[in-house]
C-alpha positions in Angstrom: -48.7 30.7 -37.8 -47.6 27.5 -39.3 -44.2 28.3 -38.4 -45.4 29.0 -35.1 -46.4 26.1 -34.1 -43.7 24.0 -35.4 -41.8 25.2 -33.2 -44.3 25.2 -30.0 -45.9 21.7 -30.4 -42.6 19.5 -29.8 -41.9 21.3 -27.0 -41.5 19.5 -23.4 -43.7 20.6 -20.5 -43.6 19.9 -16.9 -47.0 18.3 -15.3 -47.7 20.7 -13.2 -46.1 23.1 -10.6 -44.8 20.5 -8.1 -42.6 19.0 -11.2 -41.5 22.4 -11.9 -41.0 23.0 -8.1 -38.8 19.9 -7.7 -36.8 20.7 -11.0 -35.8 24.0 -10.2 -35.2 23.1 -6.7 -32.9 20.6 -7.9 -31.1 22.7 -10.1 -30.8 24.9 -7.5 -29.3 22.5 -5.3 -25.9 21.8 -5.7 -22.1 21.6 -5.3 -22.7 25.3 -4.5 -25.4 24.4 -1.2 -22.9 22.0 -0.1 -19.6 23.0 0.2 -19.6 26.4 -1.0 -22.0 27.9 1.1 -20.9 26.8 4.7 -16.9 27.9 3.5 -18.3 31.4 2.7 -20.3 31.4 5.7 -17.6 30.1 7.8 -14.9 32.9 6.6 -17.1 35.6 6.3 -19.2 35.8 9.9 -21.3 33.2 10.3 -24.5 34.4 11.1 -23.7 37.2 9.9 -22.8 36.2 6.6 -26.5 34.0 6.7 -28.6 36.8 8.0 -27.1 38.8 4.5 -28.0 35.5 2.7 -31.3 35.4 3.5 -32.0 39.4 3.0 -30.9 39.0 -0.6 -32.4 36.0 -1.6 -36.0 37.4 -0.5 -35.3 40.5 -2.3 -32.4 40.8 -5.3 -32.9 37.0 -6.1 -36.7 37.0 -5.5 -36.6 39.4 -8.6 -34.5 37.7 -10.9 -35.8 34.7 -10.7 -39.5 35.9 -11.4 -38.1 37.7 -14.3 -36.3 34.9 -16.3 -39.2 32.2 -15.2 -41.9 34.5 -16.9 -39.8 35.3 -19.9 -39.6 31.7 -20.5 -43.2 31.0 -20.4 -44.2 34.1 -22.2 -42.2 33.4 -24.8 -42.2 29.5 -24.9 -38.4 29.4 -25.6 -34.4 28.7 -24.2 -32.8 32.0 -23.3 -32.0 32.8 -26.7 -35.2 32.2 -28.1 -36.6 34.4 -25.7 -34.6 37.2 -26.1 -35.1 36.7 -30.2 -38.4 37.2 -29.1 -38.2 40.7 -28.6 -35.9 42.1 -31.7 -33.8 40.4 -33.8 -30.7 42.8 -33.6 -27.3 41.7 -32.7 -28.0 42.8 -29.0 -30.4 40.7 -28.4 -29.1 38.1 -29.8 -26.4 38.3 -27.6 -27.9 38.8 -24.6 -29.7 35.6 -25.6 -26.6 33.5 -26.5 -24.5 35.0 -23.3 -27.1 33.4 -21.0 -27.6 30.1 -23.4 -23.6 29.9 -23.4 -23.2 30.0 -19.7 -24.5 26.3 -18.8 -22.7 25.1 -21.9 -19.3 25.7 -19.7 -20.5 25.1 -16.3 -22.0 21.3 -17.2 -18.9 20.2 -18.4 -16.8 20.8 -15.8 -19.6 20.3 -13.2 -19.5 16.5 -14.2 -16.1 16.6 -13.9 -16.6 17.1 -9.8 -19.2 15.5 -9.8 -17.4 12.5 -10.9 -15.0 13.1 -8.4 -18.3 12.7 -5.5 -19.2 9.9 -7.5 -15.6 8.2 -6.7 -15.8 9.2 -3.3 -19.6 7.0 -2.6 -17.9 4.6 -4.5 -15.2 4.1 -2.1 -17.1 4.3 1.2 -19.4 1.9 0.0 -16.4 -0.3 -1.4 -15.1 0.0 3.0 -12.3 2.7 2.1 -13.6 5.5 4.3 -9.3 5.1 6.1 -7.9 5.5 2.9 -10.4 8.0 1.1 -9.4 9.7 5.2 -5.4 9.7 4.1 -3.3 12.8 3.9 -2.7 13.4 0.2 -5.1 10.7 -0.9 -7.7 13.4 -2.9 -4.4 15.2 -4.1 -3.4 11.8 -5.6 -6.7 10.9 -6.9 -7.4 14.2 -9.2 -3.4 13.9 -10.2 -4.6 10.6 -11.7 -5.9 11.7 -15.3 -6.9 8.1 -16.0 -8.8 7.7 -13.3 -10.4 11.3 -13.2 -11.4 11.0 -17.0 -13.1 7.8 -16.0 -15.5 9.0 -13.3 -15.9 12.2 -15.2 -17.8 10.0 -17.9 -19.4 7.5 -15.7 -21.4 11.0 -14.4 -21.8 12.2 -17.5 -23.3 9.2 -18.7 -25.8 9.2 -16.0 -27.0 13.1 -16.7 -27.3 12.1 -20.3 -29.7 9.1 -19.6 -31.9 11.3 -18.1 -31.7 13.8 -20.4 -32.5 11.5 -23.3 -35.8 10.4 -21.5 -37.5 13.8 -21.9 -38.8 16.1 -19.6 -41.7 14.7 -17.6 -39.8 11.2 -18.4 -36.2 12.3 -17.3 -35.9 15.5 -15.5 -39.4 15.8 -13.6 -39.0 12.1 -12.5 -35.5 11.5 -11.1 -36.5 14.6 -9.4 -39.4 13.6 -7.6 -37.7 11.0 -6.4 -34.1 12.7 -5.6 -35.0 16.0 -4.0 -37.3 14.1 -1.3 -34.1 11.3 -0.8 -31.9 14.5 -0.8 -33.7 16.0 2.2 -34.0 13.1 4.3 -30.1 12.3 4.2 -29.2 15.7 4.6 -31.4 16.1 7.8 -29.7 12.7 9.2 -26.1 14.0 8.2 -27.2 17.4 10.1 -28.4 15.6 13.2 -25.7 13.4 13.4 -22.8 16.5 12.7 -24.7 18.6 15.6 -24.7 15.9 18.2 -20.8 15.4 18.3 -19.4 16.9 21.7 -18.1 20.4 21.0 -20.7 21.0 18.2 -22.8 23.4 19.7 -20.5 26.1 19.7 -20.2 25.9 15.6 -23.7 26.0 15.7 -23.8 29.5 17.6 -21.0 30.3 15.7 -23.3 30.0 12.0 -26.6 31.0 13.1 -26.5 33.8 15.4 -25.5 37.1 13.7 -22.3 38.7 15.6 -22.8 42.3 13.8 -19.0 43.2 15.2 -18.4 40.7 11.7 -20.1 42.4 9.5 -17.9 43.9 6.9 -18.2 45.0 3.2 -16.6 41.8 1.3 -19.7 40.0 3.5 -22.0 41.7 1.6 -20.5 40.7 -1.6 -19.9 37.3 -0.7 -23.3 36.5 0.1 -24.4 38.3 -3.1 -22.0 36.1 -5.1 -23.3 32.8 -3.8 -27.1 33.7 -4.3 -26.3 34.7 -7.7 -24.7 31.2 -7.7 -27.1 29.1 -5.7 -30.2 30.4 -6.9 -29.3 29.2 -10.5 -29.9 32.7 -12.1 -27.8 33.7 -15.0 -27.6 30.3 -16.6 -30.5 30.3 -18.7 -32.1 27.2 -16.8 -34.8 29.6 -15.7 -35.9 30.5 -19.1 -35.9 27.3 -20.3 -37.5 25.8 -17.4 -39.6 28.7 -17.7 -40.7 28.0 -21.3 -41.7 24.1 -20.2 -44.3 25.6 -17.2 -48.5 25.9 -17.7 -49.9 29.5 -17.9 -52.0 28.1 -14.8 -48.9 27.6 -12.4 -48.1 30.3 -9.6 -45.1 31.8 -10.8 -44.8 33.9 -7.5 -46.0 31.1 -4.9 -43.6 28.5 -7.2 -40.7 30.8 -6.7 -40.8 31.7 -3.2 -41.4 27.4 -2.9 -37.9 27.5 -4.7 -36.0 30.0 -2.6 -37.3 28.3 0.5 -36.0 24.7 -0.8 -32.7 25.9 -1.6 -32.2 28.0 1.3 -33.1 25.7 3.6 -30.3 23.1 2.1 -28.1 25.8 2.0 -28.6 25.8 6.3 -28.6 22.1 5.8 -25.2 22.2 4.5 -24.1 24.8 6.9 -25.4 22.5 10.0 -23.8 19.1 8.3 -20.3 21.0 8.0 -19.6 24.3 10.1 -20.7 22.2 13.4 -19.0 18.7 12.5 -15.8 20.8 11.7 -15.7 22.7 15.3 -16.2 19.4 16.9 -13.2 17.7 15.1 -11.2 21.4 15.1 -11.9 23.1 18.4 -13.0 25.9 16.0 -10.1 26.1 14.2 -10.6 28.6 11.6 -8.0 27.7 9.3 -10.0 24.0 9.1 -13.1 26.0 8.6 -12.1 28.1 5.7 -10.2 25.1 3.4 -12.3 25.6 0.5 -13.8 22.7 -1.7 -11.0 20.8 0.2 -13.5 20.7 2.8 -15.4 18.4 1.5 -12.9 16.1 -0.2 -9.8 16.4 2.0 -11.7 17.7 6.0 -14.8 15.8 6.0 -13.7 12.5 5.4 -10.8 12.8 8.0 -14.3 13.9 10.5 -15.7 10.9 9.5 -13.0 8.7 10.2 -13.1 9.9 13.4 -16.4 9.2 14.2 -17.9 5.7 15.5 -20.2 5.2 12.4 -18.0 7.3 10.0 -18.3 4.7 7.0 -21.9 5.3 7.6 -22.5 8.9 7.7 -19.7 8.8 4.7 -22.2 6.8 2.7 -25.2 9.1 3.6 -23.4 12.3 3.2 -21.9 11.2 -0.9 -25.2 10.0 -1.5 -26.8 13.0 -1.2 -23.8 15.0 -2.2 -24.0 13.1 -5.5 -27.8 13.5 -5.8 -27.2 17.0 -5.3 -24.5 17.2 -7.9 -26.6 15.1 -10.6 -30.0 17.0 -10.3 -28.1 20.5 -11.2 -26.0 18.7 -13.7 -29.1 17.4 -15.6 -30.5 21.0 -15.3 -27.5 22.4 -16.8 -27.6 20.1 -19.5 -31.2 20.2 -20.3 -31.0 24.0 -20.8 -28.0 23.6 -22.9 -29.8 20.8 -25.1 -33.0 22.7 -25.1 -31.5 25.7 -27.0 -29.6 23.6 -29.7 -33.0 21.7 -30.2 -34.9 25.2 -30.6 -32.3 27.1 -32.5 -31.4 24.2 -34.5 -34.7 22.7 -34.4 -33.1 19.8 -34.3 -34.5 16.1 -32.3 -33.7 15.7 -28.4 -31.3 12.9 -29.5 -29.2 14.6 -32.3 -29.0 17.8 -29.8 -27.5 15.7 -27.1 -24.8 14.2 -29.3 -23.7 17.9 -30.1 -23.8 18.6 -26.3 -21.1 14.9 -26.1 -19.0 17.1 -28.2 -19.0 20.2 -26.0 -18.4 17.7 -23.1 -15.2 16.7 -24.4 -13.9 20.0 -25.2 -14.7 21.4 -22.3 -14.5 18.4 -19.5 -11.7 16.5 -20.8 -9.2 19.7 -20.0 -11.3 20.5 -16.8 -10.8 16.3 -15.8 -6.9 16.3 -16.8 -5.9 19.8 -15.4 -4.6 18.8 -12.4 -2.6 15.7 -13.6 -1.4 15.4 -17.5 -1.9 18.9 -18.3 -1.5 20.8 -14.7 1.6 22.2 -16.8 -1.0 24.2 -18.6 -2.9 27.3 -17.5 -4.9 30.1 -18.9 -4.2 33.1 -17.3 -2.7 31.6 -14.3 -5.2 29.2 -13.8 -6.1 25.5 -14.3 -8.7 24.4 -17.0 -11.2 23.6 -14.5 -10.7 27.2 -11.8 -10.6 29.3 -16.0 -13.8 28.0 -17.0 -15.3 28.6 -13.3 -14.2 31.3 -13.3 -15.2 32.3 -17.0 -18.6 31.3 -16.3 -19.4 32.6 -12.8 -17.7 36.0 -12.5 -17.7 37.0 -16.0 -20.7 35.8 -18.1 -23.5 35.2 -15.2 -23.0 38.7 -14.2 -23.3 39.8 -17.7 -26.3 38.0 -18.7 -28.7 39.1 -15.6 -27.7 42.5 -16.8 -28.7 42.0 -20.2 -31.9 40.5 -18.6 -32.3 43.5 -16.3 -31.8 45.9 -19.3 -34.4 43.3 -21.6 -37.2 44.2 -19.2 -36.1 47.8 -17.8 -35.2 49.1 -21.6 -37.8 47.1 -23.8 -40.6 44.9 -22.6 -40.8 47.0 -19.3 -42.3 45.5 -15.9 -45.7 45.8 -16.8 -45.3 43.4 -18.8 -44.1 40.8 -16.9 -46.5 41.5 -13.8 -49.3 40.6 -16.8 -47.6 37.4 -17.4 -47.2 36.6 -13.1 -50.9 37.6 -12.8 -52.2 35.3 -15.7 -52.4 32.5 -12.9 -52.5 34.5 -10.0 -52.1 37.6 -7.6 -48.3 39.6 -7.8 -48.4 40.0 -4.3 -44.9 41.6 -4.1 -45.2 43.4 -7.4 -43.7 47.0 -6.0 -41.0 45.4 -4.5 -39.9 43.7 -8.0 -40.5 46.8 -9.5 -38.3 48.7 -7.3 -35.5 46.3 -7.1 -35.2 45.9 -10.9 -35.3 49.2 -11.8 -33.1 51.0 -8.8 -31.1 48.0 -7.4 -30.5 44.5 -9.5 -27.9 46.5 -12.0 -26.0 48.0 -9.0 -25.8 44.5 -7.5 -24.9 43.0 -10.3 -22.5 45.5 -11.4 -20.8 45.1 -8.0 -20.3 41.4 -8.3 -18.8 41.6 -11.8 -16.3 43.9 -10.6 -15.5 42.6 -7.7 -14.6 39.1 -9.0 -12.7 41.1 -11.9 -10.5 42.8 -8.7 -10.2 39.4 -6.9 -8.8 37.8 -9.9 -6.4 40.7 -10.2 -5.5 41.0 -6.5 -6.9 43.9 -6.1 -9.3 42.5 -3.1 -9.3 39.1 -1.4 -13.0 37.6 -1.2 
């Protein structure tokens, strides 16, 4: 008991559940809501593509997010705490550490883009929206290993201030403040991008469902980027899980969550898809560049517009508060299981996480310049451990959650912990989709992204 409550009593703890909402809201808000979303949506139908979306997130990522947020709090602990929890066999301790692992990578090279949105503010509040607008300019810039490197750690440095204040102190704060600052510019950046002449159509184009484009690889798509969007797989759930009151409305608290980030996902779409057709004609090519939308289209839009320096400033503003509130999830998650496995202080646990930042980030920040002659399996440091992270060991580590609950606490269980603080108003459904469904899904997206890698498809 002793032991116990050693490890329970240092523990961080949100203050209540509009902390927790705002966290995980802007964890869940990211590079992923911005530019990754409205590419998918643009290449893969449109409304079509967001009409999927939506039916997912209400029903496959509805479920996983309950699970892992009621694993944390039941069992106070990171991911691989939690699984520990329940048998101390190797495969739960692997299920634990696969989930626990998978921020680890992402942070790293998350901070490396993010410094790259950090450069970008930089420069449009420094009057260089014409040359940040030049063919080749972004190319140049992340060819520059010097440069990269530096605004990789100016980032960092920012996501570990926060981290070092705590949780109510750091995380909860800067998101309180954030989330709200996010929505406000993002709603500007929206209005402003559907107003250009010739925007209207690309706002038909992403929010009414043409079912002549539905196809297969849509379904996967969309499936891929809730997986991504909704922060599942990464352990941040448990973790912020582990920090939340038994009186906080799991259910009502998630559904708050899924609303937040879908509706900056839309934001996003409306801020790019419609500001694109305007400046293309509806070029579909334009549409489908990528993250070179964002770095390498947009500010060539902006440039083109009367008040482009302007709307360049609001739109890396929010794209950088965006970028730092997931980053400083990531991170917390990652620090929060050294400090419970290790049991060691906040402060010693982030200068081990400096460590994985190097060895992770610096080839991430230096793999399109110094070391671009240097690639693992075909691809750059930065696109492997993407890649590593998203198609291989997310995938893996709902399914080990999935098999967790199915195969050894069983659903029961977790509807107790829900209902501790209030009604389980969808309980059948979760029932129903983690049993029958949430392995198929996720079985589907692990092999998919296996094939695409291999050539087998194109998603």
């Amino acid at each position: 008991m002793k032991n116990d409550k050693h490890q329970i009593s240092p523990r961080g703890s949100f203050s209540g559940r509009l902390g927790y909402v705002l966290a995980m809201a802007g964890s869940a808000v990211g590079l992923g809501n911005i530019w990754r979303f409205p590419y998918l949506a643009a290449k893969y139908g449109g409304g079509m593509f967001l009409l999927v979306y939506l039916l997912l997130v209400v029903t496959f990522g509805y479920v996983l997010l309950v699970s892992e947020t009621a694993l944390g709090r039941m069992t106070r602990k990171s991911p691989v705490g939690a699984f520990a929890a329940f048998g101390k066999s190797l495969p739960f301790r692997l299920g634990g550490w696969v989930n626990a692992i998978v921020p680890m990578i992402i942070v790293p090279y998350y901070c490396v883009i993010g410094g790259w949105v950090l450069k970008y503010l930089v420069g449009y509040l420094g009057g260089g929206a014409a040359a940040l607008a030049g063919d080749g300019y972004f190319d140049g810039f992340i060819a520059a290993s010097g440069s990269v490197t530096l605004w990789f750690v100016l980032f960092s440095l920012l996501v570990f201030l926060v981290i070092l204040a705590g949780v109510k102190q750091g995380v909860e704060r800067v998101s309180k403040v954030m989330m709200p600052a996010l929505v406000l510019l993002a709603v500007f950046v929206a209005g402003y991008s559907v107003t250009r002449p010739g925007a209207l159509e690309g706002v038909k184009y992403f929010l009414v469902p043409n079912f002549a484009d539905f196809s297969w690889m849509t379904v996967i798509a969309a499936m891929g980027q809730m997986f991504y969007s909704l922060s599942i797989a990464m352990g941040i759930l448990y973790t912020y899980g582990s920090y939340l009151g038994k009186d906080v409305d799991i259910e009502r608290s998630t559904i708050q969550v899924e609303l937040f980030d879908t509706g900056i996902a839309l934001l996003g779409g409306m801020m790019i898809i419609p500001a694109v057709f305007a400046f293309s004609g509806g070029d579909m090519s334009v549409l489908k560049a990528g993250p070179a939308l964002t770095f390498i289209t947009l500010p060539k839009i902006f440039a083109s517009m009367g008040a482009g320096t302007f709307v360049g400033i609001a739109f890396f503003l929010m794209f950088l508060f965006a970028a730092l509130t997931s980053a400083i999830s990531l991170l917390e998650t990652s620090v929060s299981t050294w400090v419970d496995e290790l049991h060691w202080s906040r402060p010693k646990a982030c200068v081990l996480m400096v460590a994985v930042m190097a060895a992770v980030g610096l080839p991430s920040s230096l793999g399109y310049g110094a070391w671009s002659g240097v690639q693992l399996f075909g691809m750059a440091f930065l696109d492997f451990f993407d890649f590593l992270s998203n198609s291989i060991l997310m995938p893996l580590a709902a399914l080990a959650t999935c098999i967790l609950i199915i195969r050894v606490t069983g659903t029961q269980k977790i509807a107790e912990e829900v209902e501790l603080s209030s009604a389980f108003h969808r309980k059948k459904l979760y029932t129903f989709f983690l049993k029958y469904l949430a392995p198929a899904c996720i079985t589907i997206i692990f092999l998919s992204s296996i094939a695409s890698v291999l050539g087998l498809i194109t998603l």
